[in-house]
C-alpha positions as a Python dict, from the first residue, in 0.01 Angstrom:
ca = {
    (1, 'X'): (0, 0, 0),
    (2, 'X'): (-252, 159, 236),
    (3, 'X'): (-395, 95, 577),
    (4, 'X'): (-666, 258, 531),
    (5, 'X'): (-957, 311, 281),
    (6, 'X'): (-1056, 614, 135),
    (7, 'X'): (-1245, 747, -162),
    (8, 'X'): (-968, 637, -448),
    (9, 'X'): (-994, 736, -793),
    (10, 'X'): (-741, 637, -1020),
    (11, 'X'): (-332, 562, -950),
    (12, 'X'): (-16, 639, -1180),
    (13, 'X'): (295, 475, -1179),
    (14, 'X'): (655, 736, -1265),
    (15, 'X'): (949, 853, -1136),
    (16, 'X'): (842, 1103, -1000),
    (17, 'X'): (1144, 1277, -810),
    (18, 'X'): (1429, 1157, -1083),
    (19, 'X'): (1560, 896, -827),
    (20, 'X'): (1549, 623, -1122),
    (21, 'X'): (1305, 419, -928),
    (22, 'X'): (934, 418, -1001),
    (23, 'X'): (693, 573, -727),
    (24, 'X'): (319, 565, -757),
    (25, 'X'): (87, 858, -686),
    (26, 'X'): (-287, 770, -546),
    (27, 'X'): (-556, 983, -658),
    (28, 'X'): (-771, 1070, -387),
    (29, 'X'): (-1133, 1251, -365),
    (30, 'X'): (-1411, 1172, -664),
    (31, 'X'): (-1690, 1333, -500),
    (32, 'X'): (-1509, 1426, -219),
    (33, 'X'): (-1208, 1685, -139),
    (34, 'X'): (-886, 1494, -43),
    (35, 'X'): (-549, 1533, -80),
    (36, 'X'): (-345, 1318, -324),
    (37, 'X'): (-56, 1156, -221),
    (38, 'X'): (305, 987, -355),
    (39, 'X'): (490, 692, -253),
    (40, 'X'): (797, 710, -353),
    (41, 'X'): (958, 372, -416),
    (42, 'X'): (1280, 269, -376),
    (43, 'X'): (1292, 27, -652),
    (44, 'X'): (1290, -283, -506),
    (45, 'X'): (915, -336, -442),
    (46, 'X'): (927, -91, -84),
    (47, 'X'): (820, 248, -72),
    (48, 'X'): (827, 593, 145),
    (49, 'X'): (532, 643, 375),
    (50, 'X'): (286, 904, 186),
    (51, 'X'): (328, 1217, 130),
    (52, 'X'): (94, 1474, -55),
    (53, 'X'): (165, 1580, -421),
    (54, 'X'): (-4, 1905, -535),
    (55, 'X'): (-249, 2150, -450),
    (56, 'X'): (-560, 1981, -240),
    (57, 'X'): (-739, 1889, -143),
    (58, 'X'): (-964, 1779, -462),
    (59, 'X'): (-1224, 1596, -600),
    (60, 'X'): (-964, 1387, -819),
    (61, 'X'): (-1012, 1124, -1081),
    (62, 'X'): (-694, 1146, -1289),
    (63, 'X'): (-364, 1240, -1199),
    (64, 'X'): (-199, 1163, -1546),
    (65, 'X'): (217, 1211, -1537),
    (66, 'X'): (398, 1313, -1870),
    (67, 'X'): (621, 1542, -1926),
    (68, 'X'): (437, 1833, -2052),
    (69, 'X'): (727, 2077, -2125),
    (70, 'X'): (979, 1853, -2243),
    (71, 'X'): (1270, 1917, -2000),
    (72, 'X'): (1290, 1546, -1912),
    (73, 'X'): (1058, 1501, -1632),
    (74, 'X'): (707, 1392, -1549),
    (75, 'X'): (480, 1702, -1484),
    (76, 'X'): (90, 1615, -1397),
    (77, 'X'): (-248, 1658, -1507),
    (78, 'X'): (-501, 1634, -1269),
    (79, 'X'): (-931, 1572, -1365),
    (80, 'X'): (-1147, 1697, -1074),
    (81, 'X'): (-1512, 1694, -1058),
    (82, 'X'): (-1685, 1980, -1027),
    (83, 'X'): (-1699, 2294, -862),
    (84, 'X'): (-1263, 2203, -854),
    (85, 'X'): (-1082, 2327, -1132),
    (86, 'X'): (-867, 2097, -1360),
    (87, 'X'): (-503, 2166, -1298),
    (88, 'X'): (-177, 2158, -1456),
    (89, 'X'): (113, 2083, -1263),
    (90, 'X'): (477, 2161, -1382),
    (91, 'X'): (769, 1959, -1196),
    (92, 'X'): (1124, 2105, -1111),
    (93, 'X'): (1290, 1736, -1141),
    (94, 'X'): (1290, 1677, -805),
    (95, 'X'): (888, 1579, -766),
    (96, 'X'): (802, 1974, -629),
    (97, 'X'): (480, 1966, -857),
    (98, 'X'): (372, 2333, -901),
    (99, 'X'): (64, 2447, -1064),
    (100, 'X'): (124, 2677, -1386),
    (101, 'X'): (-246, 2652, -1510),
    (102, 'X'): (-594, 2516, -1462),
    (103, 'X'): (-777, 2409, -1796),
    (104, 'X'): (-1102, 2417, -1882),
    (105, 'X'): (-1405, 2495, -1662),
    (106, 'X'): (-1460, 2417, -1280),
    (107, 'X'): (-1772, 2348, -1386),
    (108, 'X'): (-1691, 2043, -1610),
    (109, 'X'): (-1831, 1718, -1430),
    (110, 'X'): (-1493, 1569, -1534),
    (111, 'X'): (-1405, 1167, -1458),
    (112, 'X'): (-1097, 1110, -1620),
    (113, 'X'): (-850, 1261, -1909),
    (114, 'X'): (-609, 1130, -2129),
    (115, 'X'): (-311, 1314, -2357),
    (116, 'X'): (-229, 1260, -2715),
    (117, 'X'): (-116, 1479, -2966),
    (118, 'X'): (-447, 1516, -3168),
    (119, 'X'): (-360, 1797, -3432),
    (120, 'X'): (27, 1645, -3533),
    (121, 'X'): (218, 1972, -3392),
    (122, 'X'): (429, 1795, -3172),
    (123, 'X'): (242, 1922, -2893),
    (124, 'X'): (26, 1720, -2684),
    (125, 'X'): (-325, 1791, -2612),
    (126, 'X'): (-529, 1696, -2340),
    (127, 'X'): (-921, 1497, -2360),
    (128, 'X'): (-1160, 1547, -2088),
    (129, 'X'): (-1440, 1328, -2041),
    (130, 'X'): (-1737, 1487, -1863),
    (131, 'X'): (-2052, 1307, -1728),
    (132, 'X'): (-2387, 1429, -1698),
    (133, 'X'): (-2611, 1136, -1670),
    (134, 'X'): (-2907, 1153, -1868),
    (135, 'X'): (-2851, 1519, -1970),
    (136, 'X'): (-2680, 1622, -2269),
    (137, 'X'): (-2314, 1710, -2175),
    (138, 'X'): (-1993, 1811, -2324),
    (139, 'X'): (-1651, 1673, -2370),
    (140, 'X'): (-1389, 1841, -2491),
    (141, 'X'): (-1030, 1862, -2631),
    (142, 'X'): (-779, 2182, -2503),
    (143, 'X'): (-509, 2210, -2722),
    (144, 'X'): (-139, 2202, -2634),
    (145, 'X'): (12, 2498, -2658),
    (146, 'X'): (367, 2592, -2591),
    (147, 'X'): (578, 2554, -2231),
    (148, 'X'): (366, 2244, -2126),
    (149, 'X'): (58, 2485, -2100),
    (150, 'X'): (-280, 2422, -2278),
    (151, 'X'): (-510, 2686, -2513),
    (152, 'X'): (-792, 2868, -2254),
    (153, 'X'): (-1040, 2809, -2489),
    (154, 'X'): (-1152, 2448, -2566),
    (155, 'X'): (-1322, 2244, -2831),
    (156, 'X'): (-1659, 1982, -2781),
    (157, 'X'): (-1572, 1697, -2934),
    (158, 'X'): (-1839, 1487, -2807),
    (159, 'X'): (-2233, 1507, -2686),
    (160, 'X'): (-2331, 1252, -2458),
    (161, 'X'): (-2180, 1167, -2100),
    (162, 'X'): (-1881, 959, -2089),
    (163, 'X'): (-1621, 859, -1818),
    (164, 'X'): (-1324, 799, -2015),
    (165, 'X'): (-1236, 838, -2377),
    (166, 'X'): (-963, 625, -2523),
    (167, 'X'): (-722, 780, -2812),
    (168, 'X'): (-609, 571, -3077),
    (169, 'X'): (-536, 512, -3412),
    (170, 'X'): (-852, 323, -3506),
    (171, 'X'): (-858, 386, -3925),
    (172, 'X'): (-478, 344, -3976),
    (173, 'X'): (-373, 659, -4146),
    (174, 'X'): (-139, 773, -3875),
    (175, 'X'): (-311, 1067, -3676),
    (176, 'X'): (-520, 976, -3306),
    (177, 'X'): (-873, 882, -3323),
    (178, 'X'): (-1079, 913, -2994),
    (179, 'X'): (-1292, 581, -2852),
    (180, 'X'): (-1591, 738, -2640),
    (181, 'X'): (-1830, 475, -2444),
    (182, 'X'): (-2199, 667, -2346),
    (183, 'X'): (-2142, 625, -2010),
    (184, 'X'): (-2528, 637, -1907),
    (185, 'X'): (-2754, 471, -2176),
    (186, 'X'): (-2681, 654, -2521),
    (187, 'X'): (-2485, 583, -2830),
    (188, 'X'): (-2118, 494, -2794),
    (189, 'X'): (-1910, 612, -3083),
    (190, 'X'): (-1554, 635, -3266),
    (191, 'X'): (-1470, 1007, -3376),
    (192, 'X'): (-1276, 1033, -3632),
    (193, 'X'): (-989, 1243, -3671),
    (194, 'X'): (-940, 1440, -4020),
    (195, 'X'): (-556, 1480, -3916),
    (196, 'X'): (-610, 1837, -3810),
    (197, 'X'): (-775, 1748, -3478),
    (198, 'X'): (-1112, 1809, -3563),
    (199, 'X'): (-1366, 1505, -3499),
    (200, 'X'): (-1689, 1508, -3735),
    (201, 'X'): (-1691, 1225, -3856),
    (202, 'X'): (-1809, 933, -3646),
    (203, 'X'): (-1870, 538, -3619),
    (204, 'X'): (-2106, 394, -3375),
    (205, 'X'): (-2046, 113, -3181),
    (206, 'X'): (-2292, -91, -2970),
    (207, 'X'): (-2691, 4, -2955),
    (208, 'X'): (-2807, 338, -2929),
    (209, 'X'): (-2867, 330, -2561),
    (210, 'X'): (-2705, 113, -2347),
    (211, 'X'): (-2435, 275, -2090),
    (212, 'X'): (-2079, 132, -2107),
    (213, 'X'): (-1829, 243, -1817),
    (214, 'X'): (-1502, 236, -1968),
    (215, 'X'): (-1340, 85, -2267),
    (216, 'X'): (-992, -117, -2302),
    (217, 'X'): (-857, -60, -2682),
    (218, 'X'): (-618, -284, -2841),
    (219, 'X'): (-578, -518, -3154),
    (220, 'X'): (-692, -827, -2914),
    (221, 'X'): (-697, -1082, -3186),
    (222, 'X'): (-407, -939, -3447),
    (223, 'X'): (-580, -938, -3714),
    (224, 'X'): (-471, -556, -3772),
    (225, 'X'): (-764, -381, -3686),
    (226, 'X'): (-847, -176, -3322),
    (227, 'X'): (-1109, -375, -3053),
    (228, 'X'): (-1297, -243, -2841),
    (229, 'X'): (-1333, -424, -2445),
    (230, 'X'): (-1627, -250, -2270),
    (231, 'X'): (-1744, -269, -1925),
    (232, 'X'): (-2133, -228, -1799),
    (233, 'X'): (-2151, -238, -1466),
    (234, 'X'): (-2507, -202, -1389),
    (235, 'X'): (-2697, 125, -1220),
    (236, 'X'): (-3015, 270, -1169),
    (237, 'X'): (-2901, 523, -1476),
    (238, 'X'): (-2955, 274, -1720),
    (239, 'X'): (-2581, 115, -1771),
    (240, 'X'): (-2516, -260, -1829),
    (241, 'X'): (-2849, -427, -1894),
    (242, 'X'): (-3127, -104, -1737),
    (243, 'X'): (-3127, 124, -2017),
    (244, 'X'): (-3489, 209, -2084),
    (245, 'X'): (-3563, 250, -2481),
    (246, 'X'): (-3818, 493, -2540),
    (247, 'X'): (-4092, 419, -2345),
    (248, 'X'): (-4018, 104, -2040),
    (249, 'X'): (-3806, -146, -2308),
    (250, 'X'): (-3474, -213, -2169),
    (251, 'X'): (-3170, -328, -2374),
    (252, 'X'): (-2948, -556, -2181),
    (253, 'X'): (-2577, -553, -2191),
    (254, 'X'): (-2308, -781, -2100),
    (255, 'X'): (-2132, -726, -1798),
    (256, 'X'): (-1734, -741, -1978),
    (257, 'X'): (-1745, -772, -2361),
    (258, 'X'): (-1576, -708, -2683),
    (259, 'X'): (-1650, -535, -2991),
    (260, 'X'): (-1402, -654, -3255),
    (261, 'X'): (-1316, -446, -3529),
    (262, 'X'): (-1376, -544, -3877),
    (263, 'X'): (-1323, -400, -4253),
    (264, 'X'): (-1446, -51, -4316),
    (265, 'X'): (-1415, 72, -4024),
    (266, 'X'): (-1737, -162, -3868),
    (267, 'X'): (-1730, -325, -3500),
    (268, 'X'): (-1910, -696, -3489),
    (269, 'X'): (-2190, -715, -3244),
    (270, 'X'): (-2104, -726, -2886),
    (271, 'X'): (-1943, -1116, -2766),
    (272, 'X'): (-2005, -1152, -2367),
    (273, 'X'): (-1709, -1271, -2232),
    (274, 'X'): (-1845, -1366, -1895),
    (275, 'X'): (-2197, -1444, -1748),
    (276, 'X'): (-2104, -1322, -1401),
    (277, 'X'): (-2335, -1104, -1230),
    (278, 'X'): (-2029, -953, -1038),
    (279, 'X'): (-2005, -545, -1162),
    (280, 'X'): (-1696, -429, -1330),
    (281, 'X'): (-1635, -129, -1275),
    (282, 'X'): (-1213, -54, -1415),
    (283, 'X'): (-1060, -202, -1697),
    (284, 'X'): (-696, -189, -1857),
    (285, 'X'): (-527, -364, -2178),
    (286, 'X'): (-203, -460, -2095),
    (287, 'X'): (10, -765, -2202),
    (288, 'X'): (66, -892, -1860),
    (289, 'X'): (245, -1263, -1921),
    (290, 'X'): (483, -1079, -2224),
    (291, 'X'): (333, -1329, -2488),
    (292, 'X'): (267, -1113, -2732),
    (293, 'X'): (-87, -1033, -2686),
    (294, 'X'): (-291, -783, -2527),
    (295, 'X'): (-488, -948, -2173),
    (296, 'X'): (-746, -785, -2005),
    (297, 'X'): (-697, -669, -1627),
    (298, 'X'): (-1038, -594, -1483),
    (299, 'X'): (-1190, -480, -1139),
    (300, 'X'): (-1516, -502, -934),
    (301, 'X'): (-1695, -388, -714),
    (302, 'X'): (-1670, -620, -367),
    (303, 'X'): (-1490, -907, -574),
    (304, 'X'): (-1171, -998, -660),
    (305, 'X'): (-982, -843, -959),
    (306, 'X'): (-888, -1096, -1257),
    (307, 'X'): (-680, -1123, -1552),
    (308, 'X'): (-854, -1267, -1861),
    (309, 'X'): (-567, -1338, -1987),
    (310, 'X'): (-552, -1401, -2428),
    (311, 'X'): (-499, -1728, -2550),
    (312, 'X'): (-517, -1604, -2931),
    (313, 'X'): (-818, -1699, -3167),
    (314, 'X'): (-1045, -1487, -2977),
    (315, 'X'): (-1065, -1709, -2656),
    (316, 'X'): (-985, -1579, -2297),
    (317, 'X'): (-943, -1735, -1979),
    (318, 'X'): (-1013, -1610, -1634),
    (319, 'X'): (-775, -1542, -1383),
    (320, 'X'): (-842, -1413, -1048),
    (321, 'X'): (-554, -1207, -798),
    (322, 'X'): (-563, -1083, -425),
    (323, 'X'): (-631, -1211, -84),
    (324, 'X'): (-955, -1402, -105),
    (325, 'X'): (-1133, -1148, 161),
    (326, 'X'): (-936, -851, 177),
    (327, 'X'): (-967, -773, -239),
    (328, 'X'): (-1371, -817, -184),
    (329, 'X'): (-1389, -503, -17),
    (330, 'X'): (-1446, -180, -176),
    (331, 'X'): (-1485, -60, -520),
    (332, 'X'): (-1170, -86, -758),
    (333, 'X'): (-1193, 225, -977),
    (334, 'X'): (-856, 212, -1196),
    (335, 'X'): (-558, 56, -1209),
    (336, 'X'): (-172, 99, -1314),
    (337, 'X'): (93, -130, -1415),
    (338, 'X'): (493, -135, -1447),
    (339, 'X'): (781, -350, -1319),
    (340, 'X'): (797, -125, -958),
    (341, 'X'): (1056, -388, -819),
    (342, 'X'): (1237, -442, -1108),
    (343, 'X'): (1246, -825, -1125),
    (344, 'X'): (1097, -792, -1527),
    (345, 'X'): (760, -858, -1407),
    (346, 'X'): (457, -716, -1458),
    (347, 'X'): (276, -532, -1099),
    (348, 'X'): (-8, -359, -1135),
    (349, 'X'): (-147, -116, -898),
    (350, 'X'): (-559, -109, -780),
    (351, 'X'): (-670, 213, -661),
    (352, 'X'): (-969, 77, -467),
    (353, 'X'): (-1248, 342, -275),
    (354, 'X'): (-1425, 226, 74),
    (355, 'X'): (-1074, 13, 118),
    (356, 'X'): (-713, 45, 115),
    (357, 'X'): (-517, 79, -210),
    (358, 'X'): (-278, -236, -298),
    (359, 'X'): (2, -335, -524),
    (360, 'X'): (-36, -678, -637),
    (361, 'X'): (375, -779, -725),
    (362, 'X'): (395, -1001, -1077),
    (363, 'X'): (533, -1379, -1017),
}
């Protein structure tokens, strides 16, 4: 995919210029201005050499395609740390991404976003998730508004820091709930939505203050009720196992586990699902072998990636992908799947940082 590494956040997979064939877009930056790029692909598993795709160059996390205004293409949505704002990016059909708005605040220490429609008006809204370490910090919810644009003001909908948050349906009465790991040693939590978009009510999951990276959502053992896959990768902030507890007490954590949902609206304890000391650090639900139940595709840092693939009745087994050496390199900080070659196999896409990018084809 790449021949070189840089600092890579996050990848999305779309047809991007209305060829018909999927291309993927790298996000570049984190901490550090670049440019994000697109490969476009010619459906067949081969793709252009890069080229850059919006205003840059940023401190990117997310660059999240939908189709914000509803004329049939994929428009963008792009997360940047701060001081860099957080942009909205209409497309004319032919992948020209333009920006029609920035949301939010530049001073938002945003990771990633994600887009649902959180208030049922048909619009959808976008959910940035803002870290601040140890320090109390906001995440919040901008409301769609109309022509693919988003309300200036926005709404906290959660106080803690957090990397991602996760919408879904977790109570079953049709409207988006949002899934919210503490990112650095506090209380995860499910908000609750009352249907209207507003999020007061609130389930915790997991102790009070251990750190979880990212979460992976999904009914993983069809019994009907959302589960919760967490990562803890381990870090001098207090995630995965260093999370100090009042005074010098630390609460450990598994690296990759599972919180599996159970009646009224309670998650079991945390089930380890590996006893690695390798450090997670990206995680996806996606049914990968088309069996009918949701695997697990999860990254590292300096390791191989694997699929824990789900062999029903709550059991898992461990599958690793790559090159033996090259995929030990780096940092894999999100991924992105779809049939890019169109042989009706899964690929999935690693954006990696401190190595190049890859595309690992499905066989």
């Amino acid at each position: 995919m790449e021949d070189e590494a840089y600092p890579s956040a996050n990848a999305s997979i779309g047809d991007t210029n209305g060829d018909g064939y999927l291309d993927i877009v790298l996000v570049k930056g984190r901490h550090w201005p670049l440019q994000n790029l697109v490969r476009y692909g010619d459906g067949e598993g081969g793709f252009s050499p890069v080229s850059a795709i919006g205003p840059g160059p940023d401190r990117s996390y997310t660059g999240e395609l939908f189709d914000l205004d509803s004329d049939g293409d994929l428009d963008m949505l792009i997360s940047n740390d701060s001081p860099d704002p957080k942009r909205v990016l209409h497309n004319d059909g032919q992948g020209v991404f333009t920006e029609v708005q920035q949301f939010g605040s530049p001073d938002w220490n945003t990771r990633h976003v994600s887009i649902a429609d959180l208030n049922g008006d048909g619009l959808v809204d976008v959910i940035a998730a803002n870290r601040g370490g140890r320090k109390i910090t906001d995440s919040f919810v901008c409301f769609g508004i109309a022509k693919g644009r988003f309300s200036e003001s926005c709404e906290v909908i959660y106080r803690g820091s957090a990397t991602t948050i996760t919408p879904s349906d977790v109570d079953g009465d049709g409207d988006v709930d949002l899934i919210i790991p503490h990112r650095d040693g506090g209380q995860s939590e499910v908000r609750l939505n009352d249907g209207e978009g507003g999020f007061y009510d609130r389930k915790a999951f997991g102790p009070p203050k251990v750190g979880y990276r990212s979460a992976a959502v999904a009914d993983f053992d069809n019994d009907g009720r959302v589960d919760i896959a967490i990562i803890a990768p381990g870090s001098s902030t207090g995630v995965g196992g260093s999370a100090p507890d009042g005074g010098n007490h630390v609460i450990a954590a598994p690296r990759i586990g599972m919180f599996y949902g159970e009646p009224d609206l309670e998650f079991s304890s945390l089930i380890s699902m590996t006893e690695s000391a390798e450090r997670p650090y990206a995680i996806l639900a996606e049914d990968v072998d088309r069996d009918g139940r949701t695997d697990l595709i999860v990254g590292f840092i300096e390791a191989r990636p694997a699929i824990w693939f789900n062999e029903g009745d709550r059991r898992f087994t461990e599958t690793r992908f790559g090159d033996q050496f090259g995929e030990k390199e780096g940092t894999t900080y999100g991924f992105a799947v779809d049939d890019v070659n169109g042989d009706g196999l899964i690929d999935i896409v690693a954006a990696r940082s401190d190595a190049p990018n890859m595309v690992y084809f499905g066989k």
